[in-house]
DOKOL-440971 format. One line per 3 residues: their letters; for each residue x, y, z of C-alpha. Coordinates in Angstrom, 3 decimals. Example, Ala and Ser with C-alpha at 12.3 -4.5 7.8 and 13.67 -1.06 7.14 Angstrom:
DOKOL-440971
AS> 12.300 -4.500 7.800  13.670 -1.060 7.140 .
***
This chain:
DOKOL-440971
XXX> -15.926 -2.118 -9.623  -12.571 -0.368 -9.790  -9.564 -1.165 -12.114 .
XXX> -7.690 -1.647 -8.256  -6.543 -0.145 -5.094  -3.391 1.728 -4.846 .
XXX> -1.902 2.346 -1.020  0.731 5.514 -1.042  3.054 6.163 1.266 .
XXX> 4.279 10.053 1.603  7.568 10.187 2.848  8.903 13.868 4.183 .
XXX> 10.448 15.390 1.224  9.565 18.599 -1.204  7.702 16.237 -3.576 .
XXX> 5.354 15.105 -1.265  3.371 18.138 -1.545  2.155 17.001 -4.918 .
XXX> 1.183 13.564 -4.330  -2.381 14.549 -5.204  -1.106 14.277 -9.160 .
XXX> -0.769 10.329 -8.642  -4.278 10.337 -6.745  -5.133 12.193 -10.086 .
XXX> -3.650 9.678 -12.073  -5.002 6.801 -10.668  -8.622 7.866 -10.213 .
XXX> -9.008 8.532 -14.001  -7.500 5.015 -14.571  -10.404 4.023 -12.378 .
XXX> -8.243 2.887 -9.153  -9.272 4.129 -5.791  -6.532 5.463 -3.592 .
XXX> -5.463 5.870 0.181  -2.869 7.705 1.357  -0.744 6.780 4.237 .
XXX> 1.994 9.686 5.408  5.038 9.313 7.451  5.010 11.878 10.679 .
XXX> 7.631 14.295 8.358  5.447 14.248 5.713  2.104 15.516 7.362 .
XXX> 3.777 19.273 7.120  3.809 19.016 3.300  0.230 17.594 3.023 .
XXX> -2.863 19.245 2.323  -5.008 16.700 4.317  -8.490 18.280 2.932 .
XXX> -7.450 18.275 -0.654  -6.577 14.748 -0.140  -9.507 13.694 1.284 .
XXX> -11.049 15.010 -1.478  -9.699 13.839 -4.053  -9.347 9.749 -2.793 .
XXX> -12.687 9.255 -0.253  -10.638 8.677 3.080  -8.501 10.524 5.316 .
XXX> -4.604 9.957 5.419  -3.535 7.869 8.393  -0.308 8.644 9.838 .
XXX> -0.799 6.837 13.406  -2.290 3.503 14.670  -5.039 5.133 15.740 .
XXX> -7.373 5.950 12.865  -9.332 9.132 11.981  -12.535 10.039 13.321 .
XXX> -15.003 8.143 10.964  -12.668 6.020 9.567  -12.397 2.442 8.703 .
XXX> -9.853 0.676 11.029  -8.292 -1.318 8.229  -7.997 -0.437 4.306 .
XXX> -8.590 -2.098 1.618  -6.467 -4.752 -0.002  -4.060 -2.890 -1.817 .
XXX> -3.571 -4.350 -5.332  -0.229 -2.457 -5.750  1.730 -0.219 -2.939 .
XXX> 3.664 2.838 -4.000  6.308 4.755 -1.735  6.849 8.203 -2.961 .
XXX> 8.779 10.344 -2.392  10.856 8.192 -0.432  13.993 9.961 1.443 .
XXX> 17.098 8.415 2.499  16.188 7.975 6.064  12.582 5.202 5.043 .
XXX> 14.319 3.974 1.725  17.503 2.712 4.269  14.140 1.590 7.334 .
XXX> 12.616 -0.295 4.674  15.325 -2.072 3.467  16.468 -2.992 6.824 .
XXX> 12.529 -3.633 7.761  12.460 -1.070 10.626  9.176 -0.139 11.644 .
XXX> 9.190 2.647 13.634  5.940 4.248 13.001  2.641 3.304 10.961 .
XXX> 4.061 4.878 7.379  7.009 2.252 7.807  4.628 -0.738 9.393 .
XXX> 1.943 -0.641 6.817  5.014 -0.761 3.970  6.818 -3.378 5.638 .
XXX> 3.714 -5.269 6.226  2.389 -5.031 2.243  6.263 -6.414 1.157 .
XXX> 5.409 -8.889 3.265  2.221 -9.822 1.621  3.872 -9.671 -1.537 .
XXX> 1.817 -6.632 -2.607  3.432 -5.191 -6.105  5.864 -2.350 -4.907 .
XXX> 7.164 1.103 -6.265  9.337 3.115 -4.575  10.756 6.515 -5.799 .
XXX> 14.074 7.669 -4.114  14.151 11.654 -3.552  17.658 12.028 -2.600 .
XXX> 20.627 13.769 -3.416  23.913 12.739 -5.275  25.915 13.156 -2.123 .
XXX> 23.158 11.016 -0.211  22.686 8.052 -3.059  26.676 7.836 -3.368 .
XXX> 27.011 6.863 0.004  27.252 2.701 0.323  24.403 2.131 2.893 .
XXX> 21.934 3.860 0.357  23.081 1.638 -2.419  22.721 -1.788 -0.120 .
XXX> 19.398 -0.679 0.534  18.758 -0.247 -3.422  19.861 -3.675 -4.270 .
XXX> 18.562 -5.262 -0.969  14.951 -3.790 -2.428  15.739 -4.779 -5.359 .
XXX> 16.411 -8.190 -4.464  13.162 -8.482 -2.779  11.447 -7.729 -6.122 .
XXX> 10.800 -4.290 -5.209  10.992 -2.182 -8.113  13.288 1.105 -7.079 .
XXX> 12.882 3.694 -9.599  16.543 5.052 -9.614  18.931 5.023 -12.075 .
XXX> 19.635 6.256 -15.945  17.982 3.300 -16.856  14.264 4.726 -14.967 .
XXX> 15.415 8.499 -16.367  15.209 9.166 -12.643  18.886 10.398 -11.366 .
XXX> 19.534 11.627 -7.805  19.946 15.657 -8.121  22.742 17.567 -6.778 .
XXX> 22.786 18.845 -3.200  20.951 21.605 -2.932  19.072 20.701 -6.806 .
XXX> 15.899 19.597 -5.040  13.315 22.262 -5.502  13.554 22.461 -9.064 .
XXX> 13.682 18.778 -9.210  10.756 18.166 -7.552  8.876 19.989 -10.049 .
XXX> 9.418 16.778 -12.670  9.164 14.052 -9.803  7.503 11.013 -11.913 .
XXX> 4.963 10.486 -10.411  2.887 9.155 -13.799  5.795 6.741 -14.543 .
XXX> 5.371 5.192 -10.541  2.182 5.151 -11.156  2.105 3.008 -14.521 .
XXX> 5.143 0.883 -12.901  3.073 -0.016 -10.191  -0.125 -1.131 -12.472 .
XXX> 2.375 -3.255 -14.399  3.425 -5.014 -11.413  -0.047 -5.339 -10.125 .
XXX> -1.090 -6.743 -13.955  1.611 -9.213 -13.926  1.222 -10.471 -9.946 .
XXX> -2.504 -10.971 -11.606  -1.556 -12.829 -14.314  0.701 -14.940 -11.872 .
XXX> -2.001 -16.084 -9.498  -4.786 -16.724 -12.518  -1.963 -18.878 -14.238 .
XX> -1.423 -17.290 -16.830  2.223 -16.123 -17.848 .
***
């Protein structure tokens, strides 16, 4: 029996390419993983070290992978990471242009516990579209790790590769396991 199953989605920005230390993360907390990628972020993916290291191939179309299971398991929490401007401003509008986008959209709207983690810059996160999205997330009960409050600040244009190095990926991680604790708690009654 595992502790529960986490769904990622990879968006298309420098962090992605170390998504395998939340797989990491997870798997010694004893929760299997899948990991779904936007179309951008299949170039910063090592697809066999991620197959590796979470049991099942990363789906990035409809159409699944050789050998795989059409549908995945219930996910007990959902976390989007790194999410860029362009899929943090789709999800909060509930475009879904592509699988990455339709599988998110469709766990919000099972109510699935949900962590995303912006990887933008200041000049992008200043700009009022991004912060509607924020607080339209936000008001769905999405938790959006952004802000002094989450230590997690935008960087400055042009800041991103050295950022990326200290993208939380631990902290989304034990967000998301809080969320998926309490949603528990919820349904069993308890407060």
């Amino acid at each position: 029996m595992t502790a529960g199953h986490l769904q990622v989605v990879v968006c298309g920005a420098g962090p992605a390419t170390d998504v395998l230390q939340l797989a990491q993360v997870a798997g010694t907390r004893g929760w299997t993983v899948a990991v779904t990628a936007t179309p951008s972020a299949l170039d910063f993916l090592d697809p066999t070290a991620i197959e590796a290291a979470t049991g099942s191939p990363i789906r990035s179309s409809y159409q699944p992978s050789p050998g795989a299971r059409r549908s995945l398991p219930p996910a007990d929490a959902l976390v989007v990471a790194p999410a860029t401007y362009n899929s943090i401003s789709k999800i909060a509008l509930g475009l879904a242009d592509n699988y990455a986008m339709t599988s998110v959209a469709e766990l919000i709207g099972r109510q699935v516990p949900t962590v995303i983690v912006p990887f933008v810059n200041a000049a992008l996160a200043a700009r009022a579209p991004f912060q509607r999205a924020v607080a339209a997330l936000r008001d769905e009960r999405i938790r959006v790790l952004l802000g002094s409050e989450d230590g997690w600040d935008p960087h400055q244009p042009g800041g991103g590769n050295e950022r990326q190095k200290v993208f939380p990926w631990a902290v989304a991680f034990e967000a998301a396991t809080r969320l998926a604790k309490e949603a528990r708690s919820a349904v069993a009654g308890h407060p």
